[in-house]
N, CA, C and O atoms as a GROMACS GRO file, in nm:
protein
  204
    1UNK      N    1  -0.062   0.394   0.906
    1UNK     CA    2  -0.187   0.387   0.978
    1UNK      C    3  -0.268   0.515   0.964
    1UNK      O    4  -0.389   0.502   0.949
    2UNK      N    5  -0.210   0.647   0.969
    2UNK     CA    6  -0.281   0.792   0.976
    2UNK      C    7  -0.364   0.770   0.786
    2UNK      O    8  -0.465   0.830   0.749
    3UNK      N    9  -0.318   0.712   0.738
    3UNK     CA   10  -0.399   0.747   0.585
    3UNK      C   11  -0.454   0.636   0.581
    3UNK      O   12  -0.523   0.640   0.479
    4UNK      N   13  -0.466   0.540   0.627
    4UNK     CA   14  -0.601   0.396   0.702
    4UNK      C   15  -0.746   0.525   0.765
    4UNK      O   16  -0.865   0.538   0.740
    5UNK      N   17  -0.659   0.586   0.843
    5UNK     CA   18  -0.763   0.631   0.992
    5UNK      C   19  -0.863   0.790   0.930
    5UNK      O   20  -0.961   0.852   0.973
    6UNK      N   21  -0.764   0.805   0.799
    6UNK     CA   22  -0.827   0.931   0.731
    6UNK      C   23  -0.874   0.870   0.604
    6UNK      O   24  -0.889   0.953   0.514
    7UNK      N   25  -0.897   0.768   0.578
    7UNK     CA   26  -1.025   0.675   0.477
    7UNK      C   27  -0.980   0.700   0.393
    7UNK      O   28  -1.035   0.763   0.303
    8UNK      N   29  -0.794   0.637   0.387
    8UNK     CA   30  -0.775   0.668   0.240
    8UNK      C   31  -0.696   0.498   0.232
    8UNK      O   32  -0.658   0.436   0.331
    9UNK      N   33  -0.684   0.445   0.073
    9UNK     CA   34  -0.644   0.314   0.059
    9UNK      C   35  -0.505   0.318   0.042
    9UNK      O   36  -0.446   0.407  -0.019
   10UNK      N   37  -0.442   0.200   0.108
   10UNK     CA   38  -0.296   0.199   0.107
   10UNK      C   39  -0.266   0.106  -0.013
   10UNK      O   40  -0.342   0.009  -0.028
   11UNK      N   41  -0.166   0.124  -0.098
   11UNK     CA   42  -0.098   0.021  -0.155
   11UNK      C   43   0.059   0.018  -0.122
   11UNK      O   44   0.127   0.119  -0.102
   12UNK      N   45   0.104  -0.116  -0.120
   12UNK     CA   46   0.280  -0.129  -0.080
   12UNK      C   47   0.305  -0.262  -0.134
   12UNK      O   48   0.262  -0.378  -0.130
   13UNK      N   49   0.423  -0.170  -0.203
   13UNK     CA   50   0.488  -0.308  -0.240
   13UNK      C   51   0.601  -0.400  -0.112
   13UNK      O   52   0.645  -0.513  -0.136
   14UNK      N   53   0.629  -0.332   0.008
   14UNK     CA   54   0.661  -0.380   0.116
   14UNK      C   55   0.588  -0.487   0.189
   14UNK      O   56   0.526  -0.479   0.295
   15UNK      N   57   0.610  -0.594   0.108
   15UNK     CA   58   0.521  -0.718   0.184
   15UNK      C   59   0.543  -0.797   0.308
   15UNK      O   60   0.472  -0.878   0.368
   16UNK      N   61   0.725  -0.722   0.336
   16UNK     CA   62   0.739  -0.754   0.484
   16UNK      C   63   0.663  -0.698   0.622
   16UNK      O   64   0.608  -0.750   0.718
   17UNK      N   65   0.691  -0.558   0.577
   17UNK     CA   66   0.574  -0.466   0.629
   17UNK      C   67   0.391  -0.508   0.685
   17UNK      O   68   0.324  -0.522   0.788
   18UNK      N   69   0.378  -0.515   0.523
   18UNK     CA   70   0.231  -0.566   0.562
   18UNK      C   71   0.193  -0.717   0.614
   18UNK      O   72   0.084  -0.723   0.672
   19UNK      N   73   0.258  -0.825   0.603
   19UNK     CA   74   0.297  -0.931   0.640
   19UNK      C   75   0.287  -0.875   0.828
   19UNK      O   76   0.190  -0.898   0.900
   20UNK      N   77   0.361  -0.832   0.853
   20UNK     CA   78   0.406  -0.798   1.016
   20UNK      C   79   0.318  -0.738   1.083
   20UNK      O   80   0.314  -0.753   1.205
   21UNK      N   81   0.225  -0.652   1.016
   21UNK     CA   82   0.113  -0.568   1.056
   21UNK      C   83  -0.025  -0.573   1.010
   21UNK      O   84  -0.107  -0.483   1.026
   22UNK      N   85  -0.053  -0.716   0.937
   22UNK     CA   86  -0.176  -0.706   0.842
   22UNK      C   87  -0.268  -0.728   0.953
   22UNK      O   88  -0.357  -0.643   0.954
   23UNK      N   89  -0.274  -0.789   1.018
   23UNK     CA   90  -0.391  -0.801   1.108
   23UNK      C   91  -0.452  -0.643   1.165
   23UNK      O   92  -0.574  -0.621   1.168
   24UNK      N   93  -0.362  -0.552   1.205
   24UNK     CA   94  -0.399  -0.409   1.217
   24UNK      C   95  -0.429  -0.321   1.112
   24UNK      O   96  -0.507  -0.227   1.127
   25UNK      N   97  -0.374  -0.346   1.009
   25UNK     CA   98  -0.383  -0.269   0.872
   25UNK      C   99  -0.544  -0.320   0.844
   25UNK      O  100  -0.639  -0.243   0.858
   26UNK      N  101  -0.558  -0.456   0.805
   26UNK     CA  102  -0.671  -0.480   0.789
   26UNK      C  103  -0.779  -0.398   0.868
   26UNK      O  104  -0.871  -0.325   0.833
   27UNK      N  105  -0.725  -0.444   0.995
   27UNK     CA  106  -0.865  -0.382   1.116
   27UNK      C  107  -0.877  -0.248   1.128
   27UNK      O  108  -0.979  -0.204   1.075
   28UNK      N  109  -0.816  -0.179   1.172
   28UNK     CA  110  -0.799  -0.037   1.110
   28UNK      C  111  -0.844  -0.001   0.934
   28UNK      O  112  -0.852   0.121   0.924
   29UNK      N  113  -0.867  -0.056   0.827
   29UNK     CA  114  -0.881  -0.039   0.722
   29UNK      C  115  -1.054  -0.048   0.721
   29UNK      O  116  -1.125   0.049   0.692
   30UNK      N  117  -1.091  -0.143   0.747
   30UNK     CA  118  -1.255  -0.184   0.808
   30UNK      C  119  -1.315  -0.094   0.892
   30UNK      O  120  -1.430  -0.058   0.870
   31UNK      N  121  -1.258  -0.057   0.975
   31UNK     CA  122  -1.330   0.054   1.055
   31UNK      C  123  -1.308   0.149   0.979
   31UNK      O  124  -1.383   0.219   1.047
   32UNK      N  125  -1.270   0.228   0.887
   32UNK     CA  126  -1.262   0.352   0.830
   32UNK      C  127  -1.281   0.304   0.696
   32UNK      O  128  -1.272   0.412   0.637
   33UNK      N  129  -1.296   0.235   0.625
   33UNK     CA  130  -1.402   0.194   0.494
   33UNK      C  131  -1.260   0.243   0.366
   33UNK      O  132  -1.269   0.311   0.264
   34UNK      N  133  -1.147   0.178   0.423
   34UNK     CA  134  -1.084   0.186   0.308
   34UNK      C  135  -1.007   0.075   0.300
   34UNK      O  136  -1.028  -0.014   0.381
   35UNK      N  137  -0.892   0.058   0.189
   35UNK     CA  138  -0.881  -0.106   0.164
   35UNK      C  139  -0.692  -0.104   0.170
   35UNK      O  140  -0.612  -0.014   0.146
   36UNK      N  141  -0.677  -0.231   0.207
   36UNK     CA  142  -0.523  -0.244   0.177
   36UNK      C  143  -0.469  -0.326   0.065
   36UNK      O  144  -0.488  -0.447   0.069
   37UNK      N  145  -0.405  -0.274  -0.033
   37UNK     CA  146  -0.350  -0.390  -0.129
   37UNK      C  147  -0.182  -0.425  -0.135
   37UNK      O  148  -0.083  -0.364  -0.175
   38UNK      N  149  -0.200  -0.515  -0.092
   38UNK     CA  150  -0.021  -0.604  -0.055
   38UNK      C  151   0.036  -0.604  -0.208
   38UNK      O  152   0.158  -0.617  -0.214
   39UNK      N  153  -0.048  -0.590  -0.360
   39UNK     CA  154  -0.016  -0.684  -0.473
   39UNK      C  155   0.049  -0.584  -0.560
   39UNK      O  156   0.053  -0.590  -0.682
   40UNK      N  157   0.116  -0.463  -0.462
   40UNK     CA  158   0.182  -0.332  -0.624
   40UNK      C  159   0.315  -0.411  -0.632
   40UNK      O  160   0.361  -0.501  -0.562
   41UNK      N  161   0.354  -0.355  -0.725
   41UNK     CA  162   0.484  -0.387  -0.808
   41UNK      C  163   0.521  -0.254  -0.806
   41UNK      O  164   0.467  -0.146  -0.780
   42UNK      N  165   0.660  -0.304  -0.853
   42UNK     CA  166   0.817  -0.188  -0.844
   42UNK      C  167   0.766  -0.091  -0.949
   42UNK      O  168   0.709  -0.190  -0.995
   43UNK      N  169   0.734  -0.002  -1.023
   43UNK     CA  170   0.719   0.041  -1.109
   43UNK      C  171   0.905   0.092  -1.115
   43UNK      O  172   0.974   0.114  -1.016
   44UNK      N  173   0.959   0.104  -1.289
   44UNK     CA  174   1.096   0.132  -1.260
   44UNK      C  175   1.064   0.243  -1.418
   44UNK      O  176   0.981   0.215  -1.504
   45UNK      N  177   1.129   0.333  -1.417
   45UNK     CA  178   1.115   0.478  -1.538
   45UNK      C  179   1.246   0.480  -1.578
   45UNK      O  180   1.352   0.507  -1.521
   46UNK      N  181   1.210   0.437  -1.715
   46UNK     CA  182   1.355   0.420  -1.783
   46UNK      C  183   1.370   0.543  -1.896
   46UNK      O  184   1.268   0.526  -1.962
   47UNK      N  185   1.422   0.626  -1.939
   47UNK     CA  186   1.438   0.746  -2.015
   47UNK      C  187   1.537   0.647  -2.159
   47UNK      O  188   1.625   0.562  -2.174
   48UNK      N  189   1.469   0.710  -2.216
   48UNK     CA  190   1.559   0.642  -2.392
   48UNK      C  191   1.561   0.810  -2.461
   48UNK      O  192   1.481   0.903  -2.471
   49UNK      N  193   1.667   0.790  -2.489
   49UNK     CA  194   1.719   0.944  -2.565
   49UNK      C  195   1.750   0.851  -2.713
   49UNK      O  196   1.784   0.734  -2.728
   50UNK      N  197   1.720   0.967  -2.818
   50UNK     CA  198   1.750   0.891  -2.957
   50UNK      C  199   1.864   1.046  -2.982
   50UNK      O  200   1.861   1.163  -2.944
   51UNK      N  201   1.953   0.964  -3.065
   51UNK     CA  202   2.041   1.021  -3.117
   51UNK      C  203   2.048   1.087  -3.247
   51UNK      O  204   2.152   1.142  -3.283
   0.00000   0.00000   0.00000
């Protein structure tokens, strides 16, 4: 909520989260002119060593 209330945009891939709280995330997001996106993905960093 503090980086909603300081006009900055949230992304989460925790859709239980935002699911449970979207109605506030949203409303809180509107009053401070920034946006919520439910739609990130896992990003996963895979290292390849060559031999």
């Amino acid at each position: 909520m503090k980086a909603l209330q300081n006009r900055k945009s949230i992304v989460s891939a925790n859709k239980v989260v935002i699911a449970k709280y979207l109605n506030e995330f949203l409303k809180t997001a509107r009053e401070n002119y920034a946006e919520v996106d439910p739609s990130a993905d896992i990003i996963t960093s895979i290292t390849i060593q060559k031999k």
